[in-house]
N, CA, C and O atoms as CSV, one atom per row, in Angstrom:
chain,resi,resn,atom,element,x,y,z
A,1,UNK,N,N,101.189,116.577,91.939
A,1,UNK,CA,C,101.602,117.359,93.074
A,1,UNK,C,C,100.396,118.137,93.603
A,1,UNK,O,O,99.430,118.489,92.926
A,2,UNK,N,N,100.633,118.411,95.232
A,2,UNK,CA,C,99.158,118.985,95.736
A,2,UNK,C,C,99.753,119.787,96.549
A,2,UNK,O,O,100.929,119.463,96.717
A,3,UNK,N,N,99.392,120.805,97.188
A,3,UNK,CA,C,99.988,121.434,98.079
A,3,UNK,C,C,98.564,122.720,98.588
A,3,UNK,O,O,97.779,123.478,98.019
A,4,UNK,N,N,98.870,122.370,99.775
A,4,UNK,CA,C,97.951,123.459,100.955
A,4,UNK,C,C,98.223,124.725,100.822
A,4,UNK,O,O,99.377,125.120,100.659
A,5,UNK,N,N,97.103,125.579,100.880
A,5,UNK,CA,C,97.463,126.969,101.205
A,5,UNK,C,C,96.712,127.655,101.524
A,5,UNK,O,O,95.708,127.721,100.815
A,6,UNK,N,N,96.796,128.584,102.829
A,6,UNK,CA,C,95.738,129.587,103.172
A,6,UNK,C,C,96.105,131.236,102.875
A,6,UNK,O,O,97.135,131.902,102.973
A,7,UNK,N,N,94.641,131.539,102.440
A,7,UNK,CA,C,94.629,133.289,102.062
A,7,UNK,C,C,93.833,133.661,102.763
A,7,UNK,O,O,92.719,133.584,102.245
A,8,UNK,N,N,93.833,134.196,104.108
A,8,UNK,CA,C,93.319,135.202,104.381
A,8,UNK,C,C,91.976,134.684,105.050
A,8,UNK,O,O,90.855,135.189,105.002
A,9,UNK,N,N,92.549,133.169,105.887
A,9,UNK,CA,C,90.976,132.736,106.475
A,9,UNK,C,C,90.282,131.654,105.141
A,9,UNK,O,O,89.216,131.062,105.309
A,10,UNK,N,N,90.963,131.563,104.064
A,10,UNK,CA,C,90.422,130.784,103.041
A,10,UNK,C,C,91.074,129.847,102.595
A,10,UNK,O,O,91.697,130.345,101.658
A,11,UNK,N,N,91.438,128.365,102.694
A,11,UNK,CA,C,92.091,127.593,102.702
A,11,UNK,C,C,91.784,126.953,100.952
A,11,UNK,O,O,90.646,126.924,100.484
A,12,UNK,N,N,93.141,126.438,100.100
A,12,UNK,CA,C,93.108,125.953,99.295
A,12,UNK,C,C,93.832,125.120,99.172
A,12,UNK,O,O,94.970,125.398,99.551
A,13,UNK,N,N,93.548,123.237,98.423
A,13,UNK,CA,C,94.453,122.801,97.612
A,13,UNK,C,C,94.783,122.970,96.763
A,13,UNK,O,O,93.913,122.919,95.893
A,14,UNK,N,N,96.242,123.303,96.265
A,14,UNK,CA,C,96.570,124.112,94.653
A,14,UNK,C,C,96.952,122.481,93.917
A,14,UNK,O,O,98.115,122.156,94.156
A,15,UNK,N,N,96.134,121.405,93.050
A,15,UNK,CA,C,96.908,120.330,92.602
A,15,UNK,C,C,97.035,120.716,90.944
A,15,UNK,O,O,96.349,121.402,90.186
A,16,UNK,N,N,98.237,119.934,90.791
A,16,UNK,CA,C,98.838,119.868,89.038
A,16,UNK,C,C,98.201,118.719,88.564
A,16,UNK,O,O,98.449,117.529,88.755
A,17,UNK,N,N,97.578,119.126,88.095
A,17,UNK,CA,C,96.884,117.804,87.074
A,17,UNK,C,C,97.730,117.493,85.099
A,17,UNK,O,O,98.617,118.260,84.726
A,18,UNK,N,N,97.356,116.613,84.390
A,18,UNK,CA,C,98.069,115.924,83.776
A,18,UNK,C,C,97.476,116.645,82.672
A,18,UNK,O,O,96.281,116.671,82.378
A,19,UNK,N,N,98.741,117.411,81.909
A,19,UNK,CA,C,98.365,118.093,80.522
A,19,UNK,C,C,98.675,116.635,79.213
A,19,UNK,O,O,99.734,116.026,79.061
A,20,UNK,N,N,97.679,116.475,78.634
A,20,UNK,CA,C,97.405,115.199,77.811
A,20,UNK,C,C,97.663,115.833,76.074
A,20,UNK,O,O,97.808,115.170,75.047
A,21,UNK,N,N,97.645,117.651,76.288
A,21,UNK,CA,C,97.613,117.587,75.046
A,21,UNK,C,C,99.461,117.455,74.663
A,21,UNK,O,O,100.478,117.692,75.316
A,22,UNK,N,N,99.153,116.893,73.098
A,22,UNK,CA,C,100.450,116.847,72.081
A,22,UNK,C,C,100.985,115.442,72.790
A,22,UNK,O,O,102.197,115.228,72.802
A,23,UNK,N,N,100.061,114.486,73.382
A,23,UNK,CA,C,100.422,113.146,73.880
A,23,UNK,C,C,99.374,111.970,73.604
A,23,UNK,O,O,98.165,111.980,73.837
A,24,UNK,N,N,100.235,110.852,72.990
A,24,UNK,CA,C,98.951,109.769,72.755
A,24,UNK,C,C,99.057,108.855,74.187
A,24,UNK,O,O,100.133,108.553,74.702
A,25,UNK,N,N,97.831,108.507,74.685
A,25,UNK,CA,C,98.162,107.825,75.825
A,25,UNK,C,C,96.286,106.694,75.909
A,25,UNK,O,O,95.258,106.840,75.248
A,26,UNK,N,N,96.420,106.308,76.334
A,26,UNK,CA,C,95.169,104.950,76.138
A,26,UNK,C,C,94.455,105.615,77.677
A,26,UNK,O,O,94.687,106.492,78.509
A,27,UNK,N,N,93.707,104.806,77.456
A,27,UNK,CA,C,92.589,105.180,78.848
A,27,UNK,C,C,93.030,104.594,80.076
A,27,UNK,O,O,92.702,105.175,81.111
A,28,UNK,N,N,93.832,103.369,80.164
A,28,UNK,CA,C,94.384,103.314,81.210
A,28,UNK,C,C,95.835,103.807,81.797
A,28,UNK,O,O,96.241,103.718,82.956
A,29,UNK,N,N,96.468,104.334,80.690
A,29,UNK,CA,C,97.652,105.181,81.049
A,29,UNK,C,C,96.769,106.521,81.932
A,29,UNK,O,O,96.715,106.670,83.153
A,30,UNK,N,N,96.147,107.369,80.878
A,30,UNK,CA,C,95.072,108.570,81.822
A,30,UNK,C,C,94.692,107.773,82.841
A,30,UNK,O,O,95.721,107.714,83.514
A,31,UNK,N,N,93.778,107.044,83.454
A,31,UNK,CA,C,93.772,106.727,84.446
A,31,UNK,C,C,94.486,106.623,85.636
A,31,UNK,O,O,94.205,106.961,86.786
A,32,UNK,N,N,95.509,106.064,85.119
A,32,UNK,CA,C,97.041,105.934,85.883
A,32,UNK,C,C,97.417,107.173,86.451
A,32,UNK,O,O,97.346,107.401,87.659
A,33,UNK,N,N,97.726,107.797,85.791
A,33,UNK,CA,C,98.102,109.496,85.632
A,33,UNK,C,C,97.197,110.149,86.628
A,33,UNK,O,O,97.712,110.533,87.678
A,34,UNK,N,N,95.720,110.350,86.406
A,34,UNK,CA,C,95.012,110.762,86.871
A,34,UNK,C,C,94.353,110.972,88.448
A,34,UNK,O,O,93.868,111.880,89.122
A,35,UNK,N,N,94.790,108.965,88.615
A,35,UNK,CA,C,94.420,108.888,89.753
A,35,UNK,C,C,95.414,109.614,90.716
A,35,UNK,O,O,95.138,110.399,91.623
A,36,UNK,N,N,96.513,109.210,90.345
A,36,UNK,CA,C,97.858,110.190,91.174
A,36,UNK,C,C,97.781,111.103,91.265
A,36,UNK,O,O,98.489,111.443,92.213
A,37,UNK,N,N,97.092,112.273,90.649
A,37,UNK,CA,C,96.693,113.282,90.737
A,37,UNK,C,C,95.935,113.745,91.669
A,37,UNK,O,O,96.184,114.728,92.367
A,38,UNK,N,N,94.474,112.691,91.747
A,38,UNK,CA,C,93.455,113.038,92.836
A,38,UNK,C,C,94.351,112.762,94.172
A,38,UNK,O,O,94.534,113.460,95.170
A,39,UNK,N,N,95.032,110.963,93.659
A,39,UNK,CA,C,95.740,110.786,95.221
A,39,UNK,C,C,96.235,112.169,96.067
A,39,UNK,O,O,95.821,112.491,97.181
A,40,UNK,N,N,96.986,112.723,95.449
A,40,UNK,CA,C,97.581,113.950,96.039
A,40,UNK,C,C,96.834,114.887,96.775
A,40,UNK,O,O,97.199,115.447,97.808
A,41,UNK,N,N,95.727,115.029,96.160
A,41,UNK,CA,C,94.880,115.902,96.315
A,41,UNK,C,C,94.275,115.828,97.576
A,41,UNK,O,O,94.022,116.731,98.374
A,42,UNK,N,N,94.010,114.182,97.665
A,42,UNK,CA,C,93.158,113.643,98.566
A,42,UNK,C,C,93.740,113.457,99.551
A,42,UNK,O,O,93.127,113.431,100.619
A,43,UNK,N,N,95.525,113.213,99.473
A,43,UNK,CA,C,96.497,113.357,100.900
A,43,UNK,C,C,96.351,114.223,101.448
A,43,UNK,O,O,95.981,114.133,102.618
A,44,UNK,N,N,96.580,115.488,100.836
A,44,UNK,CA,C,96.583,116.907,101.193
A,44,UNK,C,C,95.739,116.815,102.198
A,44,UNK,O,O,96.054,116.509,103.348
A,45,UNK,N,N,94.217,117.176,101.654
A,45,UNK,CA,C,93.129,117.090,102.364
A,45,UNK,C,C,92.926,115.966,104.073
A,45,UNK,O,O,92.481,116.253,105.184
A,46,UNK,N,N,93.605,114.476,103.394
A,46,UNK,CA,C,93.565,114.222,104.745
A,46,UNK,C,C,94.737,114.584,105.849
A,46,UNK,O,O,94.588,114.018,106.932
A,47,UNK,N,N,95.649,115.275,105.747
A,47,UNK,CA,C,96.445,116.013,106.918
A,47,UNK,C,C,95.874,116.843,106.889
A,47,UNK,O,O,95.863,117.247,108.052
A,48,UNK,N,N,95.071,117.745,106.058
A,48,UNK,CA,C,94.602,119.206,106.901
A,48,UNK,C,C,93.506,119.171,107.743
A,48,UNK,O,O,92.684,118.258,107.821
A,49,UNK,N,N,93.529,120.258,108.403
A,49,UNK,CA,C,91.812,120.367,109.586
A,49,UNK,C,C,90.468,120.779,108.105
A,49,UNK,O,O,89.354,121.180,108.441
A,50,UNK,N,N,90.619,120.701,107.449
A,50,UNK,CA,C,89.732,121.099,106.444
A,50,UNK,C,C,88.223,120.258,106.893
A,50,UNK,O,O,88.383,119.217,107.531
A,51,UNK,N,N,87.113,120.588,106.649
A,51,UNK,CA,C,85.927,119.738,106.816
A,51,UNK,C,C,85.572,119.537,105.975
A,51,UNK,O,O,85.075,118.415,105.875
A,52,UNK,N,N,85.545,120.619,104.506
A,52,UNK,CA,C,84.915,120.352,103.368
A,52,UNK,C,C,85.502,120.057,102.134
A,52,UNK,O,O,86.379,120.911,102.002
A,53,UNK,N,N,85.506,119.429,101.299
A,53,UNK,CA,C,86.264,119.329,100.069
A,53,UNK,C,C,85.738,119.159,98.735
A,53,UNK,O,O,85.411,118.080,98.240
A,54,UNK,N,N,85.665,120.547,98.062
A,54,UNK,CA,C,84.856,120.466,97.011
A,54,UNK,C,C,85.988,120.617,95.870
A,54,UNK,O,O,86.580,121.696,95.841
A,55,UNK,N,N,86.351,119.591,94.892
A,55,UNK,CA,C,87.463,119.296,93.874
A,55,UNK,C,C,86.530,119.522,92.346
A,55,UNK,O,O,85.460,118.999,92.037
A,56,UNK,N,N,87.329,120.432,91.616
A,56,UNK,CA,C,87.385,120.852,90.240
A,56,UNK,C,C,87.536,119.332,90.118
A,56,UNK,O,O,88.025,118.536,90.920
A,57,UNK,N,N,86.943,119.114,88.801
A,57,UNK,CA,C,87.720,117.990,88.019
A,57,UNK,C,C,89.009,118.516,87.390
A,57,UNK,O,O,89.007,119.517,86.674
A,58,UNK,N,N,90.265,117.718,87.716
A,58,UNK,CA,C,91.479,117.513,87.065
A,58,UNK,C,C,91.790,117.363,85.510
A,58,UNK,O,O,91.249,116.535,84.778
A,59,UNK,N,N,92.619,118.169,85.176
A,59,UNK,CA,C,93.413,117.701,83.679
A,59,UNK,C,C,91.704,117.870,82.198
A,59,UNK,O,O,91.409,117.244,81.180
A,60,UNK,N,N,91.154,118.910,82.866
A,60,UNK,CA,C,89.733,119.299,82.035
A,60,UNK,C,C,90.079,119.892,81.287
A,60,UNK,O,O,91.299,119.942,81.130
A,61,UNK,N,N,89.058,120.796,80.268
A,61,UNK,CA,C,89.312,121.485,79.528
A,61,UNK,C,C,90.470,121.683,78.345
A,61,UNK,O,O,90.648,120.669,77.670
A,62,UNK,N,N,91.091,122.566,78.079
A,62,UNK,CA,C,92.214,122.314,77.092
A,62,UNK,C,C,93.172,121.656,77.385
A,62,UNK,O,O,94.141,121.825,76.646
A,63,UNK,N,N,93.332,120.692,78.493
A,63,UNK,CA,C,94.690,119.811,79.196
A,63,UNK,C,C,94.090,118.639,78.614
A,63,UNK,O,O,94.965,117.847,78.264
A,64,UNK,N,N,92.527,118.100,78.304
A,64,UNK,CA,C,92.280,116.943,78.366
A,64,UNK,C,C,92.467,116.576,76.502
A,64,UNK,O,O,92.176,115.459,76.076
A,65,UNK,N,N,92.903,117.523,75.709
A,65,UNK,CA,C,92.910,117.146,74.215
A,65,UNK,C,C,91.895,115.999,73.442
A,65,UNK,O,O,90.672,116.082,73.337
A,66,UNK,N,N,92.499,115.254,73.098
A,66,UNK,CA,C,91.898,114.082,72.984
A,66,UNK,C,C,90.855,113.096,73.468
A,66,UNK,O,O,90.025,112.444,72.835
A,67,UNK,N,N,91.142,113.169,74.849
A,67,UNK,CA,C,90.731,112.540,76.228
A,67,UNK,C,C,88.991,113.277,76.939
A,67,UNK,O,O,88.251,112.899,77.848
A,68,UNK,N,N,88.936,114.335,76.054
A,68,UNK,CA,C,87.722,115.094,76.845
A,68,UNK,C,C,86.451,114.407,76.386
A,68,UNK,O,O,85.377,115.008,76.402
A,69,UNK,N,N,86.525,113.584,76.116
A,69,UNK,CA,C,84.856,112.463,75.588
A,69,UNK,C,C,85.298,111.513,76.735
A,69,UNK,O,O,84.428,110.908,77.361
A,70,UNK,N,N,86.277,111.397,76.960
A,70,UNK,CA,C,86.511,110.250,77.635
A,70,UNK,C,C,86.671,110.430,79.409
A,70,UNK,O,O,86.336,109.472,80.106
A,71,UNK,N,N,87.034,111.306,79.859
A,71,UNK,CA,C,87.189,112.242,81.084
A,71,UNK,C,C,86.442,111.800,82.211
A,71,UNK,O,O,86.895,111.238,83.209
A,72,UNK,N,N,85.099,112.141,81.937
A,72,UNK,CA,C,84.167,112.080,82.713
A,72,UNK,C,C,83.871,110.655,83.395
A,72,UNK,O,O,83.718,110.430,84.596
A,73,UNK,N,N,83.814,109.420,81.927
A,73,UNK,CA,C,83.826,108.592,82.734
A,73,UNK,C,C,85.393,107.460,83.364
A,73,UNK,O,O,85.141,106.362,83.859
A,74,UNK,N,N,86.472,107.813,83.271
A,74,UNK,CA,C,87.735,107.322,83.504
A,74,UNK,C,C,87.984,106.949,84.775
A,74,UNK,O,O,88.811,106.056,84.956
A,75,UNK,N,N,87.286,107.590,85.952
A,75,UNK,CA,C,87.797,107.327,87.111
A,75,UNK,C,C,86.425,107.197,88.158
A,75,UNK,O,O,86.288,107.647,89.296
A,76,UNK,N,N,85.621,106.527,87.442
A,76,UNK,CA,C,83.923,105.786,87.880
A,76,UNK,C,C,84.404,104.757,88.328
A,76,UNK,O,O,83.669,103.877,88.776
């Protein structure tokens, strides 16, 4: 899920990315998962007037459990 929002002259996409921990899942399930994630992200962005789009990586840090060796390169 992705969703638009402006504060105050400062526009954000707020997206839910995929909590992996306490789940076994293979690299192409994360993938799967993942990409749907950006998809969203990346809809968002194309209906808004936005020009710039600078994206956190998704489902990082303590969401990626298992998966954080693997993260970086999943969606190359």
């Amino acid at each position: 899920m992705a969703a638009l929002h402006s504060y105050g002259g400062n526009t954000c996409i707020h997206t839910v990315g995929q909590d992996f921990r306490g789940r076994v899942v293979t690299n192409a399930q994360a993938t799967g998962e993942l990409t749907e994630a950006y998809a969203c992200a990346h809809a968002e962005f194309a209906r808004s007037s936005i020009q710039n789009l600078r994206l956190l990586p998704l489902s990082g840090g303590i969401f990626a459990e298992g998966l954080a060796t693997y993260l970086p390169t999943l969606l190359r």
